[in-house]
Short mmCIF file of the C-alpha atoms (twelve columns), coordinates in Angstrom:
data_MODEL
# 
_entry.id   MODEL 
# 
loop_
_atom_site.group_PDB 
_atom_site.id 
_atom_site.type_symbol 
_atom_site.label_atom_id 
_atom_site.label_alt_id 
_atom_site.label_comp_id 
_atom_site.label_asym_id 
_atom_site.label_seq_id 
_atom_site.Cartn_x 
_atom_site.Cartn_y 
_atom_site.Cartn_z 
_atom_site.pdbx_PDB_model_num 
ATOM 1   C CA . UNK A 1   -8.986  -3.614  7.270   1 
ATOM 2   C CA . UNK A 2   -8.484  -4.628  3.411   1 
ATOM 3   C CA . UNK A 3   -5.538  -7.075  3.950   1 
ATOM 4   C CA . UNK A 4   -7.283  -8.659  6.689   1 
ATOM 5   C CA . UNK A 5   -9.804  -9.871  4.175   1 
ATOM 6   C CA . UNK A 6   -7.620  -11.139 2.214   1 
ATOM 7   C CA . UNK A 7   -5.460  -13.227 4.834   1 
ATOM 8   C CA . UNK A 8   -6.415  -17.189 3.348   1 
ATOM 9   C CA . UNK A 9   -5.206  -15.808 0.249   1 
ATOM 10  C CA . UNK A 10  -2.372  -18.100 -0.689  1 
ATOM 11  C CA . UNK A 11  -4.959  -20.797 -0.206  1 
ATOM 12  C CA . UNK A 12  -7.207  -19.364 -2.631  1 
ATOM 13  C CA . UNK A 13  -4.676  -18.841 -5.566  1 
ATOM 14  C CA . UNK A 14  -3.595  -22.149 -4.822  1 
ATOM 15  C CA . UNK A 15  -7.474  -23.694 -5.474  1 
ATOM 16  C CA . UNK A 16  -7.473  -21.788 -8.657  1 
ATOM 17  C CA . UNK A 17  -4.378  -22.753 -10.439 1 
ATOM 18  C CA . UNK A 18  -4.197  -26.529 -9.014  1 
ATOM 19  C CA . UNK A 19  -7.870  -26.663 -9.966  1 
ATOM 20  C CA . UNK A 20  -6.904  -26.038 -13.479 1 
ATOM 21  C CA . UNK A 21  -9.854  -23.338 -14.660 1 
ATOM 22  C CA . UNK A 22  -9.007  -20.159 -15.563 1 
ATOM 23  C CA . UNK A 23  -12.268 -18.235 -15.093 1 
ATOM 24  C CA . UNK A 24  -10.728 -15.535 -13.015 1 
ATOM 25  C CA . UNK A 25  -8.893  -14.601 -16.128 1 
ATOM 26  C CA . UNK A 26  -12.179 -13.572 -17.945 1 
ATOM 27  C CA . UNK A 27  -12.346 -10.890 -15.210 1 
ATOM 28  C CA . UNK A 28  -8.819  -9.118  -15.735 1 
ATOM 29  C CA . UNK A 29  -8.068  -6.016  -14.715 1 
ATOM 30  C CA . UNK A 30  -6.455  -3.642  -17.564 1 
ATOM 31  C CA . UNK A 31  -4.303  -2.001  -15.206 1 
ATOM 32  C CA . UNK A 32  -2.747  0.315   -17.928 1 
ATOM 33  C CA . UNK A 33  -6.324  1.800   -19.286 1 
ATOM 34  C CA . UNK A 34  -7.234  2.342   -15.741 1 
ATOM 35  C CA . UNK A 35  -4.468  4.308   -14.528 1 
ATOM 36  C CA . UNK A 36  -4.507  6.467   -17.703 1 
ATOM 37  C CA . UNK A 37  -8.279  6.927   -17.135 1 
ATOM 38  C CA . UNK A 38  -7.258  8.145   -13.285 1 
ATOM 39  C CA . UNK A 39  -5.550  10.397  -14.496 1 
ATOM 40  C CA . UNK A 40  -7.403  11.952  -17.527 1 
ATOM 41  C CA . UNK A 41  -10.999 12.129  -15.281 1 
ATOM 42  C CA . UNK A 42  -8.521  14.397  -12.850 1 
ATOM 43  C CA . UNK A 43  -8.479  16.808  -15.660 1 
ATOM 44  C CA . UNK A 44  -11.745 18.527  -15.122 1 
ATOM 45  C CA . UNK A 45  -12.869 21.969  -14.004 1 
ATOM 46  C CA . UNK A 46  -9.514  23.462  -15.636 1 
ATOM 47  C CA . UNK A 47  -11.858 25.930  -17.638 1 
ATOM 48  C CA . UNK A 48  -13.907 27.617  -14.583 1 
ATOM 49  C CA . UNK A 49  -10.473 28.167  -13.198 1 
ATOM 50  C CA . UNK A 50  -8.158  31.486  -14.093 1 
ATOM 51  C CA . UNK A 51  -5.311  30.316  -16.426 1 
ATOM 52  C CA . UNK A 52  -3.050  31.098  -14.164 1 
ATOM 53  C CA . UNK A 53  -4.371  28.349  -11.486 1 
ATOM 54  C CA . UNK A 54  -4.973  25.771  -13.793 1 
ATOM 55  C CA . UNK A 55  -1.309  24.159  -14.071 1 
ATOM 56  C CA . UNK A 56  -1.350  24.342  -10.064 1 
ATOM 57  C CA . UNK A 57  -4.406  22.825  -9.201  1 
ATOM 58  C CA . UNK A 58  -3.677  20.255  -11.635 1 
ATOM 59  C CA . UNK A 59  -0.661  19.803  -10.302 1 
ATOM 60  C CA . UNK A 60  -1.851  19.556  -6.952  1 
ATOM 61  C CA . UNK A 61  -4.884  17.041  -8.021  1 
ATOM 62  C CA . UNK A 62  -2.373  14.739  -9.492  1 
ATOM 63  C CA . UNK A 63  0.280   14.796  -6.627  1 
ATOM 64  C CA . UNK A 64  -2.720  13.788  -4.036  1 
ATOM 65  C CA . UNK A 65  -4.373  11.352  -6.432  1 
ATOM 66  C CA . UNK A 66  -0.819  9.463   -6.352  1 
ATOM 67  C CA . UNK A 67  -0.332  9.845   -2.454  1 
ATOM 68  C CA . UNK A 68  -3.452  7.921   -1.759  1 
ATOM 69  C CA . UNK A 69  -2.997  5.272   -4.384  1 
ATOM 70  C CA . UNK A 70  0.615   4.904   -2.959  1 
ATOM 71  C CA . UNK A 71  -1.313  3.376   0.367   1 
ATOM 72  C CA . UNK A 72  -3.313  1.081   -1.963  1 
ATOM 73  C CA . UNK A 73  -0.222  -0.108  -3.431  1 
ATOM 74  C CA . UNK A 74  0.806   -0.773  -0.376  1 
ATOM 75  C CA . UNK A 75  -1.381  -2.657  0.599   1 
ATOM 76  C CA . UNK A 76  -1.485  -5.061  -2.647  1 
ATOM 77  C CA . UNK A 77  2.490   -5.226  -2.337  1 
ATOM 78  C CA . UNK A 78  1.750   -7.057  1.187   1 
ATOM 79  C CA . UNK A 79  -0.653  -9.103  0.282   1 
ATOM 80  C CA . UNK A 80  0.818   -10.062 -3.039  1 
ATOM 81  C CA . UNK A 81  4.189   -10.936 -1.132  1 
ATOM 82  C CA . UNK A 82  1.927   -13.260 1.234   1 
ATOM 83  C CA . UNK A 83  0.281   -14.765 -1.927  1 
ATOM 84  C CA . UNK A 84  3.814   -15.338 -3.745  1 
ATOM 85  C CA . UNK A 85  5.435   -16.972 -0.625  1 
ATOM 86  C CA . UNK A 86  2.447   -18.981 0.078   1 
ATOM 87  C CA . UNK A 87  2.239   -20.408 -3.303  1 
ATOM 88  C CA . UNK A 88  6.378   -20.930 -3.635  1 
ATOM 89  C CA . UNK A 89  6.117   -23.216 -0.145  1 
ATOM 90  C CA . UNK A 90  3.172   -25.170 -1.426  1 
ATOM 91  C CA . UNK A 91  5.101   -25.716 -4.836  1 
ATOM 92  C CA . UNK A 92  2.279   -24.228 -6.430  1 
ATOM 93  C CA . UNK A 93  4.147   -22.666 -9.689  1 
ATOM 94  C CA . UNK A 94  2.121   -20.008 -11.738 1 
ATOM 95  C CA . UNK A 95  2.496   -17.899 -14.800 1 
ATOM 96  C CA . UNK A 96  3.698   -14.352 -13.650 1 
ATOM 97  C CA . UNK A 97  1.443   -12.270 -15.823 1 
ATOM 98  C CA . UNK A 98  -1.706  -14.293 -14.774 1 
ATOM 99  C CA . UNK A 99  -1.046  -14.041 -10.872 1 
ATOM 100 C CA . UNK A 100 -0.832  -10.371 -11.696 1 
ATOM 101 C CA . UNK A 101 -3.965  -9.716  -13.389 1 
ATOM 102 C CA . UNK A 102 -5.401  -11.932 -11.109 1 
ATOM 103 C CA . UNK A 103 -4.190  -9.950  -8.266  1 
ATOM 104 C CA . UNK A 104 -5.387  -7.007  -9.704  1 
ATOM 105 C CA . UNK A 105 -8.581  -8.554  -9.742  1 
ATOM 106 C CA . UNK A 106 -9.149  -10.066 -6.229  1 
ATOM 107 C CA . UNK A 107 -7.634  -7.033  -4.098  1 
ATOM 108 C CA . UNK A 108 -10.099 -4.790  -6.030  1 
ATOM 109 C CA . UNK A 109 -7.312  -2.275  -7.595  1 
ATOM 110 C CA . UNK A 110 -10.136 -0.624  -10.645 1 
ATOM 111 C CA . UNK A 111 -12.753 -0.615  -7.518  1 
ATOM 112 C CA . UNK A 112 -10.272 1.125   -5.079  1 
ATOM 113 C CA . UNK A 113 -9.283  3.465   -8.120  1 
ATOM 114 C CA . UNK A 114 -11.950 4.586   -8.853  1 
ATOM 115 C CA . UNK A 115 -13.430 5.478   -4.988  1 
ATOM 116 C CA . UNK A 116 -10.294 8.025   -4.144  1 
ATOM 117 C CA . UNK A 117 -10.182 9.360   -7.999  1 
ATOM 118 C CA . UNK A 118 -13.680 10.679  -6.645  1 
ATOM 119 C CA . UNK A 119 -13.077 11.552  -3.130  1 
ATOM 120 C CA . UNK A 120 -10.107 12.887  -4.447  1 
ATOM 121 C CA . UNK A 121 -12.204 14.962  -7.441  1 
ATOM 122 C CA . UNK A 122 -14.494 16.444  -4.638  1 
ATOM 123 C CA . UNK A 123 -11.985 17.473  -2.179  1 
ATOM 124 C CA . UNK A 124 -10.897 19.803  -5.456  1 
ATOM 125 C CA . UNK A 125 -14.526 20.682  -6.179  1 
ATOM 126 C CA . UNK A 126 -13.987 19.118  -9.574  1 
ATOM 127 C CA . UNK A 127 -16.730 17.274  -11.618 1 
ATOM 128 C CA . UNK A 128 -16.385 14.250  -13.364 1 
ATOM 129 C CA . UNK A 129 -18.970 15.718  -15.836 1 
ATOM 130 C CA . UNK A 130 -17.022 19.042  -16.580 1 
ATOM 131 C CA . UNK A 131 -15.263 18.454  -19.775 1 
ATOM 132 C CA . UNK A 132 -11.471 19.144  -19.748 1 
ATOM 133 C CA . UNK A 133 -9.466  21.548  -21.333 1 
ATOM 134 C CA . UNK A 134 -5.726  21.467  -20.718 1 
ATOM 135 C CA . UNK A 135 -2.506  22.621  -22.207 1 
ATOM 136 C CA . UNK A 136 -0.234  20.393  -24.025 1 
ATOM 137 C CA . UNK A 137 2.654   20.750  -21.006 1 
ATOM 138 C CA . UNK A 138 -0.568  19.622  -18.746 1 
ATOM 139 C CA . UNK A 139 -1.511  16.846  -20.813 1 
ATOM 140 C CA . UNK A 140 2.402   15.582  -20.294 1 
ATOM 141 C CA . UNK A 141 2.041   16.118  -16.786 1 
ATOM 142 C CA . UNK A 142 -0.830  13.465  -16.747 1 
ATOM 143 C CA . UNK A 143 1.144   11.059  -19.168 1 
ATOM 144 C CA . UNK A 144 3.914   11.234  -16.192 1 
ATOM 145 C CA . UNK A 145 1.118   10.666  -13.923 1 
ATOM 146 C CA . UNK A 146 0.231   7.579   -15.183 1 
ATOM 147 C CA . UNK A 147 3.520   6.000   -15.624 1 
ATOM 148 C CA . UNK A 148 4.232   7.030   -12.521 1 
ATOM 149 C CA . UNK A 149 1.177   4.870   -10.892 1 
ATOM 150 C CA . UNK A 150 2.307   1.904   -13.716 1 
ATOM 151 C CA . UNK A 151 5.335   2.023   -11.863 1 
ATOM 152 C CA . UNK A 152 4.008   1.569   -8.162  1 
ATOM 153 C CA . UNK A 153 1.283   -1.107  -9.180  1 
ATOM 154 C CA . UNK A 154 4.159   -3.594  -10.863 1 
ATOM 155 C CA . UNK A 155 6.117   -3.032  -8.133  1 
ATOM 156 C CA . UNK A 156 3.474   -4.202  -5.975  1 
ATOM 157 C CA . UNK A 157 1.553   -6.392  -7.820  1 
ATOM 158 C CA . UNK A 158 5.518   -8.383  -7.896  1 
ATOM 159 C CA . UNK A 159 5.090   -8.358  -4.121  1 
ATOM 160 C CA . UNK A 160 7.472   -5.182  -3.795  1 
ATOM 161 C CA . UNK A 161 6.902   -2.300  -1.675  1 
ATOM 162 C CA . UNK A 162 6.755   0.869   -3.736  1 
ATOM 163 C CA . UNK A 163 8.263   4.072   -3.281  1 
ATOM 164 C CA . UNK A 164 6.610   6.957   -3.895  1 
ATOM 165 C CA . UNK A 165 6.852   8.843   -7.392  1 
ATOM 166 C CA . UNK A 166 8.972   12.107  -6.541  1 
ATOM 167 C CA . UNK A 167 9.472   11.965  -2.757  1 
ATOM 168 C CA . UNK A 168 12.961  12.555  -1.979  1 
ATOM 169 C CA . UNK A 169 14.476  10.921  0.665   1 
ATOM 170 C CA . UNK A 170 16.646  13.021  3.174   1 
ATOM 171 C CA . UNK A 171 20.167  12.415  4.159   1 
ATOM 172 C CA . UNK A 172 19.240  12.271  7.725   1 
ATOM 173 C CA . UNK A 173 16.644  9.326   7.195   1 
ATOM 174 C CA . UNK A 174 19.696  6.603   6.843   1 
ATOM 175 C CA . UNK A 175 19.148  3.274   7.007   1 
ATOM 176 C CA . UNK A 176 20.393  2.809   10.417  1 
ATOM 177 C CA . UNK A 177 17.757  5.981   11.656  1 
ATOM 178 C CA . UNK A 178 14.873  3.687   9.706   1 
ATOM 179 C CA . UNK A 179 15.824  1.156   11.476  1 
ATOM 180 C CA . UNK A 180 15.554  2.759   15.079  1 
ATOM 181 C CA . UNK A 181 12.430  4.127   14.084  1 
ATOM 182 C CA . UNK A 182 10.846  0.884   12.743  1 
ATOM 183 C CA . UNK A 183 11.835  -0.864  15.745  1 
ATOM 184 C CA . UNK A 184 10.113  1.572   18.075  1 
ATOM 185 C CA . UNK A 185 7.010   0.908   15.850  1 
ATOM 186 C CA . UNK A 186 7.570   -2.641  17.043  1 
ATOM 187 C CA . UNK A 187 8.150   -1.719  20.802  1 
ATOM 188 C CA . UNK A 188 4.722   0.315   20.968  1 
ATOM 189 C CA . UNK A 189 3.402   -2.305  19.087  1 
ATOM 190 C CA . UNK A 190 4.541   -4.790  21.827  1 
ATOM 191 C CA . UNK A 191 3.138   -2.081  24.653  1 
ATOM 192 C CA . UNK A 192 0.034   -2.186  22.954  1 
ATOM 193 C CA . UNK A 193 -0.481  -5.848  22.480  1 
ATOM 194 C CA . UNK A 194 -0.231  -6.444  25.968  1 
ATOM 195 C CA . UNK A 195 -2.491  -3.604  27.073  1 
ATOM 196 C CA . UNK A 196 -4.920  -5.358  25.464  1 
ATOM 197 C CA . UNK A 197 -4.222  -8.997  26.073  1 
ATOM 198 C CA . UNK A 198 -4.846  -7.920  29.997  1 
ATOM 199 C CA . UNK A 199 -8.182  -6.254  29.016  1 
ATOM 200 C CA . UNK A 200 -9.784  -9.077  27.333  1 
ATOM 201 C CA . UNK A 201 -8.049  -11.929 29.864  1 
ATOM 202 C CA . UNK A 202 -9.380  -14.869 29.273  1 
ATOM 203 C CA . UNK A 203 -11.385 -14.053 26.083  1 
ATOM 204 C CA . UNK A 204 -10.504 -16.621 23.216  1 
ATOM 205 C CA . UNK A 205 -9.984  -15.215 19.968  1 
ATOM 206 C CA . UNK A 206 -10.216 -16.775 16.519  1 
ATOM 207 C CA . UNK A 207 -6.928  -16.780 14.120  1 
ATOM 208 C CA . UNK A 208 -8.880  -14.106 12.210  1 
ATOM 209 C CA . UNK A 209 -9.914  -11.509 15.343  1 
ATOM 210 C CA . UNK A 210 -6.465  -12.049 16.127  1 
ATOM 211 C CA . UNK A 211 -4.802  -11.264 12.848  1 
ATOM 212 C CA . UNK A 212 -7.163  -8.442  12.535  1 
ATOM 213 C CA . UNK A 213 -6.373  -7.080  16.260  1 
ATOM 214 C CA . UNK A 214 -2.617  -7.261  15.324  1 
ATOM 215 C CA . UNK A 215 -2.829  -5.321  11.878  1 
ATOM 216 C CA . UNK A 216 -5.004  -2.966  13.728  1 
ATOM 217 C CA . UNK A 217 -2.257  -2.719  16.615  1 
ATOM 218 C CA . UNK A 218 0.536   -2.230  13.762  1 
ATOM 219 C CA . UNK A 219 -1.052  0.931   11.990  1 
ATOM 220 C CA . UNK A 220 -2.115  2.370   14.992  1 
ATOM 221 C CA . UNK A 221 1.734   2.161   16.228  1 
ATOM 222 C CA . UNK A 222 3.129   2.986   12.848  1 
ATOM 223 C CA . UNK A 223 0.991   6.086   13.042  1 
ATOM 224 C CA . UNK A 224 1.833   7.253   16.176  1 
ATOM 225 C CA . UNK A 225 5.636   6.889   15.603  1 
ATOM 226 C CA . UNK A 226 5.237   8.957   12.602  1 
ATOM 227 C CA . UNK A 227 3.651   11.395  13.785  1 
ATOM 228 C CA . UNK A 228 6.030   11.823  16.644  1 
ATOM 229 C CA . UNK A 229 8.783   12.475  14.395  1 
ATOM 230 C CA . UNK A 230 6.616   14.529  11.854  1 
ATOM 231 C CA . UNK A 231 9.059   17.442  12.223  1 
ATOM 232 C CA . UNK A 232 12.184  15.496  11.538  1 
ATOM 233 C CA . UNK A 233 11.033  12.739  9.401   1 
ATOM 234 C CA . UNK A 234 8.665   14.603  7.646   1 
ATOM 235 C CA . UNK A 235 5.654   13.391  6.082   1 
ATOM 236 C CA . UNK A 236 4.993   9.380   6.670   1 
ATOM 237 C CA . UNK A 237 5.455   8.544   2.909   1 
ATOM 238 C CA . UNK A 238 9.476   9.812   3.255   1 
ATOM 239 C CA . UNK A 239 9.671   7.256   5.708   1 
ATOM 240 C CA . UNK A 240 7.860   4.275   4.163   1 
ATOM 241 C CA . UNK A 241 9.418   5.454   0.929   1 
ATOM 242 C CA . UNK A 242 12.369  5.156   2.316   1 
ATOM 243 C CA . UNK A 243 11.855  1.963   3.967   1 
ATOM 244 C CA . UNK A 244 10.689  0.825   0.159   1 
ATOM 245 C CA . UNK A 245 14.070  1.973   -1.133  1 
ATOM 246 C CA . UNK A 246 16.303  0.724   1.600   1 
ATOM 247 C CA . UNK A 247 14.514  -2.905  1.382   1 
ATOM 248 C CA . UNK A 248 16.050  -3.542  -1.960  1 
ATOM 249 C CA . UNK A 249 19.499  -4.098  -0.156  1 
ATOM 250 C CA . UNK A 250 19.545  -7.953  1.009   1 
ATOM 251 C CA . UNK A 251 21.628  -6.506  3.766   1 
ATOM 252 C CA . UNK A 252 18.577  -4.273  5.102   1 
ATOM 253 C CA . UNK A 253 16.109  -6.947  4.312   1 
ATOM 254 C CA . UNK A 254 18.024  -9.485  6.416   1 
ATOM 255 C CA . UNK A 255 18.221  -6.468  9.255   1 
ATOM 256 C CA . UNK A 256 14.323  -6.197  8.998   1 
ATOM 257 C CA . UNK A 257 14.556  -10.064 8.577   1 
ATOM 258 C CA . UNK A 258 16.034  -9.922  11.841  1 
ATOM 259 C CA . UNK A 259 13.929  -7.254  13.705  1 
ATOM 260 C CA . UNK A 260 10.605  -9.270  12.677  1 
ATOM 261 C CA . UNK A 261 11.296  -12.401 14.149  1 
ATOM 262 C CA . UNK A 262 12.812  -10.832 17.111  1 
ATOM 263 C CA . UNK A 263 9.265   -8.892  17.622  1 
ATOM 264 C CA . UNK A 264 7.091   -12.223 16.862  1 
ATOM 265 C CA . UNK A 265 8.594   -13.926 19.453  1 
ATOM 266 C CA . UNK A 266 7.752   -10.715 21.635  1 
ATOM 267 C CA . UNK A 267 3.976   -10.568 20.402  1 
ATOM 268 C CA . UNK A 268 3.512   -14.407 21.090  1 
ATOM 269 C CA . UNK A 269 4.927   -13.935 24.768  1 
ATOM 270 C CA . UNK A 270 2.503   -10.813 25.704  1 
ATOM 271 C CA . UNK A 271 -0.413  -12.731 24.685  1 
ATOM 272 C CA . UNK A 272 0.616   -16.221 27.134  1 
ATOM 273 C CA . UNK A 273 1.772   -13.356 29.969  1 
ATOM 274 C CA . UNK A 274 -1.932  -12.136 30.202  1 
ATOM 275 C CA . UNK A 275 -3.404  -16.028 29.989  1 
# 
């Protein structure tokens, strides 16, 4: 799992900056260029297409390429909130622009780009090769593209989960129905944590097999949830979207607040039952 590799990594910002070098810098991710490039490589093919396809498949490329680097953003708004709140308790202070593109940098955000703008490319049968001819409303729909994906990697980069560009969020997904769901996430999580705490009794596990057990634990839960409710809920970005939007209320953050140290006390209890 990507975060999992990245787990020591307050520890390792805090070596940098207290060390006083600033190597890392040398190695800064242009966040902008990339994202602009994302979405400019997506326009390929357009010409062995009928005219009357070409605004839909781009369309279509661009709404999946920003689905799937929504989930990276994810995960570099979780580790860059673990960074920021490691740092902030070790009195570590650092220049917000250089945490950023140093970020950027150590969670691999051009590497990560660039592997789903291809796998997203060939699940279109587009070429990287082919070269592009779009309209001018086409070439807007790429500018949006890209601000769009600006958007979601400062948001996450800040240690802020990101909502998806252009979901909408249903009335029936309130904040007190995101709540019941996320705490049956936490429940099955619970049920599965002890399932396996009985099947490897007595088995001692480093901090890292265990961190890595748990985040395994939590997306196989999340998953499941969401998929249960597919038909209500919809697809799983409405809901984490949702959760993204709802989180910027202290009140809900103090509810979540609530529900997570409620459930760590659970996790730590169904690994001593099994001892």
């Amino acid at each position: 799992d990507f975060s999992l590799r990245l787990h020591s990594s307050g520890t390792m910002f805090q070596d940098k900056y207290v060390g006083g070098h600033d190597s890392g810098w040398s190695r800064t991710v242009r966040l902008a260029a990339l994202v602009v490039a994302t979405g400019a490589v997506a326009l390929t093919t357009w010409s062995l297409w009928p005219d009357s396809q070409e605004d839909e498949l781009l369309a279509k490329v661009l709404k999946e390429l920003r689905r799937k680097l929504f989930y990276i953003a994810r995960d570099v708004a979780h580790i860059a909130k673990d960074v920021r709140s490691q740092l902030q308790a070790q009195g570590v202070r650092v220049d917000d622009e250089q945490l950023r593109q140093e970020l950027a940098v150590e969670c691999r955000i051009a590497e990560r780009f660039k592997a789903v703008q291809a796998e997203v490319l060939t699940s279109f049968g587009c070429s990287e090769e082919t070269i592009a001819c779009v309209t001018d409303e086409s070439a807007e729909e790429v500018k949006q593209h890209a601000e769009d994906v600006r958007k979601m990697m400062k948001e996450a980069l800040g240690g802020v989960q990101p909502m998806l560009p252009g979901i909408e969020i249903p009335p029936e997904l309130s904040e007190d129905r995101v709540l019941e769901v996320y705490s049956e996430m936490q429940t099955l999580k619970i049920e599965k944590a002890k399932k396996l705490s009985i099947q490897t009794r007595g088995r001692q596990f480093s901090k890292e097999e265990l961190a890595s057990a748990i985040a395994l634990l939590s997306q196989a839960s999340e998953q499941e949830v969401l998929a249960k409710y597919r038909d209500s809920l919809g697809e799983p970005e409405v809901f984490l979207s949702a959760v993204a939007l709802y989180g910027q209320s202290k009140d809900f953050q103090l509810k979540l607040l609530k529900l997570d140290a409620t459930h760590r006390k659970q996790m730590v209890e169904a690994f001593k039952e099994a001892k």
